[in-house]
Each structure stands twice: as structure tokens, then as C-alpha cells.
C-alpha positions in Angstrom: 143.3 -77.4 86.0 143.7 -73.9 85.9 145.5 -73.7 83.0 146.2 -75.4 79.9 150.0 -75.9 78.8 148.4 -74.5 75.1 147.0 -71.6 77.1 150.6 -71.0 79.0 152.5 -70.5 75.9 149.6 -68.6 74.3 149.6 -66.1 77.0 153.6 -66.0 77.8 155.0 -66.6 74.1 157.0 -69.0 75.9 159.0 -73.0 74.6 158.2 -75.9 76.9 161.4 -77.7 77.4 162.1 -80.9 79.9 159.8 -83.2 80.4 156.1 -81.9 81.0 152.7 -84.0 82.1 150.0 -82.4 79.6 147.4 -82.1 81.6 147.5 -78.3 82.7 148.7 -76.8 86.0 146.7 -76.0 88.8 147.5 -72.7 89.6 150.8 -70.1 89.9 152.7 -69.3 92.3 156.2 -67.3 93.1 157.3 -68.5 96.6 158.7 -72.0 96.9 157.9 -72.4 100.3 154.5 -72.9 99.8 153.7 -73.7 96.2 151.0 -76.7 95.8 151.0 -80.2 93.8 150.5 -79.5 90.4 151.5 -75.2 90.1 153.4 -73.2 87.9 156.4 -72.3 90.0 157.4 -68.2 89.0 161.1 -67.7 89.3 161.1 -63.7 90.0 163.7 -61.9 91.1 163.0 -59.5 93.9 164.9 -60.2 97.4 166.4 -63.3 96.1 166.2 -65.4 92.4 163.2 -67.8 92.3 165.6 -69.4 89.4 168.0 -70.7 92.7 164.8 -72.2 93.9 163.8 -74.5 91.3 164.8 -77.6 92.5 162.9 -76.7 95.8 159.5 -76.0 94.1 159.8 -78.9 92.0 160.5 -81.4 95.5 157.2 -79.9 96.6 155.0 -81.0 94.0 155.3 -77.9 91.2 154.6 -79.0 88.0 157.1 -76.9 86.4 159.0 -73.6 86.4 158.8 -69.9 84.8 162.4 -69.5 83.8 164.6 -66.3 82.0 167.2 -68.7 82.3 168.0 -72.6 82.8 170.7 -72.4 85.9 173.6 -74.8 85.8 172.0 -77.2 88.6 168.7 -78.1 86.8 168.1 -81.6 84.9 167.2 -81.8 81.4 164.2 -83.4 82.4 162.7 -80.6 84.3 159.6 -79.2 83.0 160.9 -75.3 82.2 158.9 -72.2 80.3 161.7 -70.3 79.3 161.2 -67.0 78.4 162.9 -63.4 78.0 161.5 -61.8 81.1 159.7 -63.4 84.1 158.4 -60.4 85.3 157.2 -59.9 81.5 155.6 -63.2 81.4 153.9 -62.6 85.1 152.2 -60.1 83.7 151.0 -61.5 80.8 149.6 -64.3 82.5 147.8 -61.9 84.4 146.7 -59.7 81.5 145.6 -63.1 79.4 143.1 -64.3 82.0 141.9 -60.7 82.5 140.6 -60.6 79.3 139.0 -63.8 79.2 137.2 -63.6 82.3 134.0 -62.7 82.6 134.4 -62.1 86.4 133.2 -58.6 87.7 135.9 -57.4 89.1 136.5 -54.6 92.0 140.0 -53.0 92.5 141.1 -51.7 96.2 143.6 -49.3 97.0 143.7 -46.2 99.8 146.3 -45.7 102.3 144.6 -47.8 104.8 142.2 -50.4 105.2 143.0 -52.2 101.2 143.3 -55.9 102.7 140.6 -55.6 105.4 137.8 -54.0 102.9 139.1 -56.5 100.5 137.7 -59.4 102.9 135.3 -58.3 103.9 134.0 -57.9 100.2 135.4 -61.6 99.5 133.2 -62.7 102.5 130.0 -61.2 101.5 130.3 -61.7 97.7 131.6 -65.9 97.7 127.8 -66.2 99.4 126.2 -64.4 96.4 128.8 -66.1 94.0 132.1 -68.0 92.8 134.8 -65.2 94.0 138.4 -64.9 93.9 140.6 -62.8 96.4 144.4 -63.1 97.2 145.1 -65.3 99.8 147.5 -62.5 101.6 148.1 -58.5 100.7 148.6 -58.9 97.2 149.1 -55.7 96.0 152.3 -54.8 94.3 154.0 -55.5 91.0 154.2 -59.1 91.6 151.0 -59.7 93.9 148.8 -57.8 91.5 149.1 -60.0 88.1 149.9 -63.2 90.6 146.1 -62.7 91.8 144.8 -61.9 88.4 146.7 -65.4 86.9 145.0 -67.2 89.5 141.5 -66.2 88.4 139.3 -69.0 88.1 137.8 -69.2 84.3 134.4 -69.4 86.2 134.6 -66.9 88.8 131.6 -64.5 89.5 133.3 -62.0 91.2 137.3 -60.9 91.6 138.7 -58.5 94.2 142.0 -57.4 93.5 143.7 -55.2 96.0 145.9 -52.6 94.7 149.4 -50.5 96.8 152.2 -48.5 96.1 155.5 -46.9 97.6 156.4 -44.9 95.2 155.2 -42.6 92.3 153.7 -44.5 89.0 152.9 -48.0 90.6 149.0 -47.5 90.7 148.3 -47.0 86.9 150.0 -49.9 85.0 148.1 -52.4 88.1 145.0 -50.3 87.8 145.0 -51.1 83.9 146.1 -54.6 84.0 143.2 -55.0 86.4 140.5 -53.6 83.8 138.1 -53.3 86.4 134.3 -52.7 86.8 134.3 -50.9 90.0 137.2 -49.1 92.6 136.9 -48.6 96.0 139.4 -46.2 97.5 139.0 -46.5 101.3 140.7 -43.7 102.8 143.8 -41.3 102.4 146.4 -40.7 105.0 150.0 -40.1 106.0 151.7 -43.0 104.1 154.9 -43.0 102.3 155.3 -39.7 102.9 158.9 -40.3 102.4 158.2 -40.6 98.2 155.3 -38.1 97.9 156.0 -35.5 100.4 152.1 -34.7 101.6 148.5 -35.7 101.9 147.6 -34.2 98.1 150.6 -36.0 96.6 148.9 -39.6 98.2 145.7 -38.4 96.5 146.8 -38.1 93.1 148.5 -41.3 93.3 145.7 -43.2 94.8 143.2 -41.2 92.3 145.1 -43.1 89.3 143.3 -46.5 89.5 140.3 -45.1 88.4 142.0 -44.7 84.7 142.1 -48.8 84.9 138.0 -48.4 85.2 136.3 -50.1 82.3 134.2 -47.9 79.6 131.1 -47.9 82.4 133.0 -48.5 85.3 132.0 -46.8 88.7 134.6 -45.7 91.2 133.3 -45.7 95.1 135.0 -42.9 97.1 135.4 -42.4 100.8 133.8 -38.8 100.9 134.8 -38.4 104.6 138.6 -38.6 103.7 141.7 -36.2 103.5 141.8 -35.6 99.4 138.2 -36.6 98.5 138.4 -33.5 95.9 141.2 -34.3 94.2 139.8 -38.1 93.8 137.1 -36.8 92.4 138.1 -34.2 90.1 140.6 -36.7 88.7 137.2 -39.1 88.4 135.6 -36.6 86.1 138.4 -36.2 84.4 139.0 -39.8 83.4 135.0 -40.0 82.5 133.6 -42.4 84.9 131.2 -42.7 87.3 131.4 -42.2 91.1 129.7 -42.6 94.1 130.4 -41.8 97.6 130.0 -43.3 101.3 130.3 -41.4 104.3 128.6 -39.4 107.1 127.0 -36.5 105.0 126.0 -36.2 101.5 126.6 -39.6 100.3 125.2 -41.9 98.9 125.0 -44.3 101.5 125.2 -42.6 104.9 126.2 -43.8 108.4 123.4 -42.2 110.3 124.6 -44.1 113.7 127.3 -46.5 114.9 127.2 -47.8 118.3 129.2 -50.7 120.4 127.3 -53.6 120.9 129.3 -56.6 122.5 132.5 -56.5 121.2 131.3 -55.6 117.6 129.8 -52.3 115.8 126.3 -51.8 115.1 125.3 -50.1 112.0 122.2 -47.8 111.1 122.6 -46.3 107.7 121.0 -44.7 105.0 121.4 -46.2 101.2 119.4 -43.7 98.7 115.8 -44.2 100.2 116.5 -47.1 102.4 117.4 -48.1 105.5 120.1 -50.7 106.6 121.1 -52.0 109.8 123.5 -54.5 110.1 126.4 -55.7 112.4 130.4 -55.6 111.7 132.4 -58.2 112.9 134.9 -56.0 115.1 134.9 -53.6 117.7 136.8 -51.5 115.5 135.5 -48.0 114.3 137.5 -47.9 111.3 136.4 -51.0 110.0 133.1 -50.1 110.3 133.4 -46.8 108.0 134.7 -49.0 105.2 132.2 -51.5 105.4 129.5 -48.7 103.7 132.2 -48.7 101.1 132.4 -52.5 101.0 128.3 -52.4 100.5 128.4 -49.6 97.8 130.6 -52.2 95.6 128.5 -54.7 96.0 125.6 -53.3 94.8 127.6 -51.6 92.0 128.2 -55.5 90.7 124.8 -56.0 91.0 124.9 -58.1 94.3 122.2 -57.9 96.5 123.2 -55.3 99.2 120.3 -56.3 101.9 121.9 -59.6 101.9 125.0 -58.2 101.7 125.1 -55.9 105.1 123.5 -58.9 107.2 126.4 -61.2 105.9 129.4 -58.7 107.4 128.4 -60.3 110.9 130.6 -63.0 109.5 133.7 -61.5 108.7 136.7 -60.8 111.0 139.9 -59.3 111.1 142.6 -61.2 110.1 145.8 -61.6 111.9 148.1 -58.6 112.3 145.3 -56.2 111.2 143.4 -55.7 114.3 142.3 -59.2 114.9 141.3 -59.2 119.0 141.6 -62.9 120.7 141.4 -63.7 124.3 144.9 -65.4 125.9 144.4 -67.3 129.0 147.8 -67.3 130.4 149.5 -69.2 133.7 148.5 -66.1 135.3 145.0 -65.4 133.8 143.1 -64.1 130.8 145.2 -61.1 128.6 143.2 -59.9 125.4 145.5 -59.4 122.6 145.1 -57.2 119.7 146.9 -57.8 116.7 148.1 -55.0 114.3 151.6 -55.9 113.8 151.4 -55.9 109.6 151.7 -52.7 109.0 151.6 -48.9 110.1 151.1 -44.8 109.7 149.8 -42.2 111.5 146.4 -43.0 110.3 146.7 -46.9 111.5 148.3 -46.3 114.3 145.2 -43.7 115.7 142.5 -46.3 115.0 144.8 -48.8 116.9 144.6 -47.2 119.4 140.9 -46.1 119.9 140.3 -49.8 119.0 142.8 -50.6 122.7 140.8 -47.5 124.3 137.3 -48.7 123.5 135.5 -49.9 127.1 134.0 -52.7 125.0 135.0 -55.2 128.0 136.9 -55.1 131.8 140.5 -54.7 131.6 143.1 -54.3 134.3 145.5 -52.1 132.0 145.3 -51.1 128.9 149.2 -51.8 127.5 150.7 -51.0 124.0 153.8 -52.0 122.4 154.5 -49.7 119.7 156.8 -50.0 116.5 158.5 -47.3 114.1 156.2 -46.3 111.8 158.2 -46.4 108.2 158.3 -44.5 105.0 157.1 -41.0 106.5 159.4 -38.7 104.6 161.8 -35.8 106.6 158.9 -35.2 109.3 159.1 -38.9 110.2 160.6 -37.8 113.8 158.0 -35.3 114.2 154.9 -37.9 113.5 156.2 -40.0 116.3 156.4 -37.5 118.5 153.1 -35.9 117.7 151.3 -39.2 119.3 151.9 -38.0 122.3 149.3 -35.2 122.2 146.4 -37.6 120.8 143.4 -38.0 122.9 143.3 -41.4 121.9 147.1 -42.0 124.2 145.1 -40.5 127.4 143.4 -44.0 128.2 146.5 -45.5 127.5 148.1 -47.3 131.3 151.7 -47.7 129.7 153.3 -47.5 126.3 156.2 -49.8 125.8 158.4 -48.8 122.5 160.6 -49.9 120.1 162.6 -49.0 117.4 164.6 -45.5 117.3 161.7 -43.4 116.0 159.6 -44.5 118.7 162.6 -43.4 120.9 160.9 -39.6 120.4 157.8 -40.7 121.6 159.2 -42.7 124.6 161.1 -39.3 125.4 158.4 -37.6 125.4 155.4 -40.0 127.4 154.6 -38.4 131.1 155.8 -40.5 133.6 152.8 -42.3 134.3 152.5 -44.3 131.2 155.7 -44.6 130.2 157.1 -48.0 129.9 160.4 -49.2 129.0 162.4 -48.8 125.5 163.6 -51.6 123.8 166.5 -51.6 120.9 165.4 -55.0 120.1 162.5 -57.2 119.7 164.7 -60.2 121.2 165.0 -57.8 124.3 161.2 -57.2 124.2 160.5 -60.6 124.2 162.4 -61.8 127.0 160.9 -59.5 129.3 157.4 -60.1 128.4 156.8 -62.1 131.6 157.7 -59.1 133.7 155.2 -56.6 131.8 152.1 -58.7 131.5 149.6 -59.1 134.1 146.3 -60.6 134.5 143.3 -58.4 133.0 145.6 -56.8 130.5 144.0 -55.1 127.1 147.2 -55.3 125.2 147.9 -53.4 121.6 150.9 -54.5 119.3 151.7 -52.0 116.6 154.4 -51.2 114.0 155.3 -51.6 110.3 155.8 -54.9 109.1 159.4 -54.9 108.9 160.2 -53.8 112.3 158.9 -57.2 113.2 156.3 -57.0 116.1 154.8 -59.7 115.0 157.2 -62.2 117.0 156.2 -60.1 119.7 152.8 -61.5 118.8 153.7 -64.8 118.4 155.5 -64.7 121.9 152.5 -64.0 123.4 150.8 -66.4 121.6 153.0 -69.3 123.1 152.8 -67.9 126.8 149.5 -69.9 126.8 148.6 -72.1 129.7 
């Protein structure tokens, strides 16, 4: 068991009430759907109130429930820690294992790439030692102390991934984290809409390094937009930092090439030489792998190991995972990027459909509003249109009224059709892809391109 009852009240000043098994619960979780036999059930309030969801969890196999409250539909009998504030006791159920761990632990944020560098540091650092990740992109109020509660007691390693929307969110996580080494990947034109430019991102993303313990190290991208103001706010805080990139760092890409559907590596590392292979065709991913190797070796791992074991990771779905899609009418190859995207995601997308890393008949995107880009969100659609990375493009299909811009603006001969819906999308799928296609879906998450990808998915043979 992951945690003791003893420990729960400890940790959450909480009162058992109901009718509780005391032997522990297995681990915490706040989404009824898909809790587990024998976990502590979370009812936050966000969308909707876990507390209308007890009865649900508890079907499934929950042990019990984190409650503010006991609703008017719940038995006597069932096993409740009732407290003031849920979000309060979340928290401290992250900050109590925290401090009792004696995982090392590495915090992620940047403004692309958090969830992707954050597995491919699970998946080099679980074959060098017990480590704990979030199952899914953890990184907010909720999915921050959610990961840290679920910290196994003997964990070697922790990677906690770290976001934000708006101004103040990184700090409180960044401290509650109390880690031993950040990684901030890159800065670019995200939530623009809540702090206006590139420098404003920066100084947000430059607060997790004031959650760095005593002789912490922070690892910073020294290629990206805002690189000075992440390290001047480094010095500032006292800690140590060390850089990746292509010139003056301390581990340097010296040469990245193609090689069969993946990236080969040469780098340098202080006064050795690496070599190793990255488990996607994708540029991008490649540059945060140094970083990736850099916090490794910061936690003591051994990087040699390390950079030959990134051959094994892959993209995940909806973050520029590529599979192959034989379909009644032949192969398609599909890549999926559907979770989430900015300016900066959406130009690596598309180098990553442009790459000549295999024959294709077309190369075809389907491309989503890109959200939370402040008053020059119309212009940043529109600006696509003058991006190298769109001349190797065949046809651009669109959706979603910022895309609209772009679609008004695409030469004739890649211009596809504009759809208002994803349902209207869908159904014409059939019509748009042919045999030999290289196909690309983008957008944020919430316009919902990811049916699209699913769609595709079920045109299989």
C-alpha cells in the first residue's frame, strides 16, 4: 500500500468517518473514471464536483473518498476523509510525501516539449533505477501534487512536469516540488493571451528554479528565446546552472542527421564524445534530448548509458507519435500532434510532415486554432503562411475560425477545404485521403483534432 490510513490523517489533518478497511490505500486519484481497486478517490472541484462522483469511484473499487463535504446521497458506511479544503488536503498529500522521500527529483516546465522530455527522462532513468513519472501531462495545480502523492516511498528517481496559463502558477508547484534539478526545455509563443510577449513567458518559466533545493542545479536550453533572462533570474536565486545547445554549452550538438526514420546524434559532453540515436524523426525532440542527458548526469545517473537507452523511447500519442495506417485503399502514415499547440509546436510539426525521411504521395495537414495567443492571435495564424517549413506542404486542410486567416490566405495550390466542424471534417475524410499520403494533425487540445485522429485510426482495413 501506498499509504497508511495513520499516514493520511497525518498528512491531511483529516477524521476517518464510515466504514474503512485498515490496511492503507494503494494510491490517489481525482477522476472517477479511472480510479483503481484499493485508491483514495479526490473529490476536487474544477469542471464538475468529484463530491457528485463518490458513489461512482467507490462502484469501481476506491477504497474511500477525499471529501469538504458528505453530500446528501452517500451511506453512513462509506469510508470518507473529510476535511476543510480538498484542494488544501491535495496539496498536502503532495507536500508530505515530498519530504519524506528520498527520491531525486527533476522538475520540467518550458513552453514546449515538458511531457515529451519528461519521457524520455522516465525511460532512461527506470533502467538505472525505481522512477516515478505521471501517467499523462500532469502539470497544473491539481496534476502537480496528484504526481507528487503518488510517489513511491522507494523511488530512486521522480520527474515531475511543471505548466502554467497564467501569471504565479509556476512558483507554489516549483516549491511544493523541492527539487534537485530543472530542466526548462524551450521558450516560445504560448499564452500569449496572459503575458503579452516572449520576455513575459521567460520570467514565468524562470520561477521554478526558486523551488531548487539548497544545491540544486537548473539545466537551461541555451539556444532558446529568453535564455538571459533564465539565467539572470538563476543567479539571482543562488543556484547552479548548466546549459545544452549548439554553441557554448555544456553539452553540445556537434551534428544531427536522419537516419531511417529516427535522429542520429554526435555531441560533445565537457571532454567527451557521445553518439547516440533518438527514437523519432523529429528535430525538436532531438534538441531536448541533450537536455534530457544533462539531468541525468546532474542525478548522478550514468549518462553513457543513458544516451544509448533514448533509442527506446517514443513519442506518445498526440505529440508527434508517427504510425503507419494500411487503409482499404493502401498504406497512409499518420502523425499525431493533436494534444496541444503554438507557434513554436506547430513549426516543428510541420518540419517533422516535411522531412523526406520516407516516399509519400502527398504530404497533407489538417490544422487546428492555435489557443491562448493574446490580441495578435489572428496575426500568428496568418503569419504560417510565409514559413518555409508550409512550401513542401501538397494541401492544408483547416479548422476552426483562426485557422480561417490562414485558409484565406494559402495559394491556390495547397489550399484545401475549411471546415466549421470536426463532425464535417470527419465525414469527408474518405474523399481527402489517398494512398501514399504523409498526413499531419495539429491544433490545441480543446479544439478536438484528436477525433480526427481517431477517425483515421478506424478507417483501417
Amino acid at each position: 500500500m501506498l499509504w497508511s490510513l495513520s499516514d493520511l490523517v497525518k498528512a491531511t489533518a483529516g477524521d476517518l468517518i464510515g466504514d474503512w478497511r485498515n490496511d492503507g490505500i494503494a494510491g490517489v486519484s481525482i477522476d472517477s473514471r479511472s480510479i483503481k481497486s484499493d485508491e483514495l478517490f479526490v473529490a476536487v472541484k474544477a469542471k464538475r464536483d468529484g463530491h457528485n462522483f463518490i458513489n461512482d469511484a467507490i462502484r469501481l473499487g476506491a477504497k474511500g473518498a477525499l471529501v469538504d463535504h458528505i453530500p446528501a446521497d452517500i451511506s453512513s458506511k462509506t469510508p470518507l476523509l473529510l476535511v476543510p479544503s480538498v484542494q488544501e488536503a491535495l496539496e498536502n498529500l503532495g507536500k508530505y510525501r515530498r519530504e519524506r522521500s528520498q527520491a531525486k527529483v527533476v522538475a520540467i516546465t518550458g513552453s514546449v516539449g515538458k511531457t515529451s522530455s519528461k519521457n524520455m527522462l522516465k525511460t532512461i532513468l527506470e533502467l538505472q533505477g525505481k522512477t516515478h513519472a505521471s501517467p499523462a501531462s500532469f502539470n497544473n495545480y491539481l496534476g502537480v501534487p496528484l504526481t507528487l502523492a503518488n510517489l513511491p516511498i522507494d523511488a530512486t528517481y521522480a520527474v515531475v512536469e511543471i505548466g502554467m496559463n497564467k501569471p504565479g502558477e509556476i512558483e507554489p508547484l516549483a516549491r511544493m516540488t523541492a527539487a534537485d534539478v530543472v530542466l526548462i526545455t524551450a521558450i516560445g509563443k504560448a499564452h500569449l493571451e496572459a503575458f503579452g510577449d516572449i520576455a513575459g513567458i521567460a520570467h514565468e518559466k524562470a520561477q521554478i528554479v526558486k523551488g531548487l533545493n539548497r544545491k540544486g542545479i537548473a539545466v537551461l536550453n541555451a539556444d532558446t528565446p529568453g535564455y538571459e533572462i533564465l539565467k539572470k533570474q538563476t543567479i539571482k536565486n543562488g543556484s547552479q546552472f548548466i546549459s545544452f545547445g549548439e554553441m557554448g554549452s555544456n553539452l553540445r550538438a556537434k551534428k544531427m542527421q536522419k537516419l531511417n526514420g529516427r535522429i542520429k546524434v554526435q555531441c560533445q559532453f565537457n571532454d567527451r564524445n557521445l553518439e547516440f540515436i533518438v527514437g523519432s524523426s523529429g528535430f525538436h525532440f532531438a534538441e531536448n534530448s541533450l537536455g534530457v542527458l544533462l539531468c541525468a548526469d546532474c542525478l548522478g545517473a550514468d549518462i553513457e548509458k543513458a544516451s544509448q537507452d533514448l533509442a527506446k523511447w517514443e513519442p506518445s500519442s498526440g505529440r508527434g507519435s508517427f504510425e503507419k495506417i494500411l487503409l482499404p485503399s493502401g498504406n497512409i502514415f499518420l502523425i499525431d500532434d493533436a494534444f496541444n499547440a503554438n507557434p513554436s509546436s506547430m513549426k516543428s510539426a510541420l518540419q517533422l510532415l516535411t522531412q523526406r525521411t520516407l516516399n509519400c504521395s502527398r504530404r497533407v495537414a489538417f490544422l487546428g486554432d492555435m489557443l491562448e495567443l493574446g490580441e495578435n492571435e489572428v496575426m500568428l495564424h496568418e503569419e504560417i503562411i510565409s514559413w518555409p517549413e508550409l512550401a513542401d506542404v501538397d494541401i492544408v486542410h483547416t479548422l476552426g475560425p483562426l485557422m480561417y486567416h490562414l485558409h484565406k490566405k494559402l495559394p491556390f495550390n495547397i489550399k484545401g477545404c475549411h471546415y466549421e466542424s470536426k463532425n464535417e471534417l470527419i465525414s469527408d475524410l474518405e474523399n481527402i485521403l489517398q494512398e501514399g499520403d504523409k498526413v499531419l494533425v495539429k491544433s490545441s487540445k480543446s479544439i478536438g483534432l484528436s477525433s480526427i485522429v481517431d477517425a483515421i485510426r478506424a478507417m483501417k482495413k
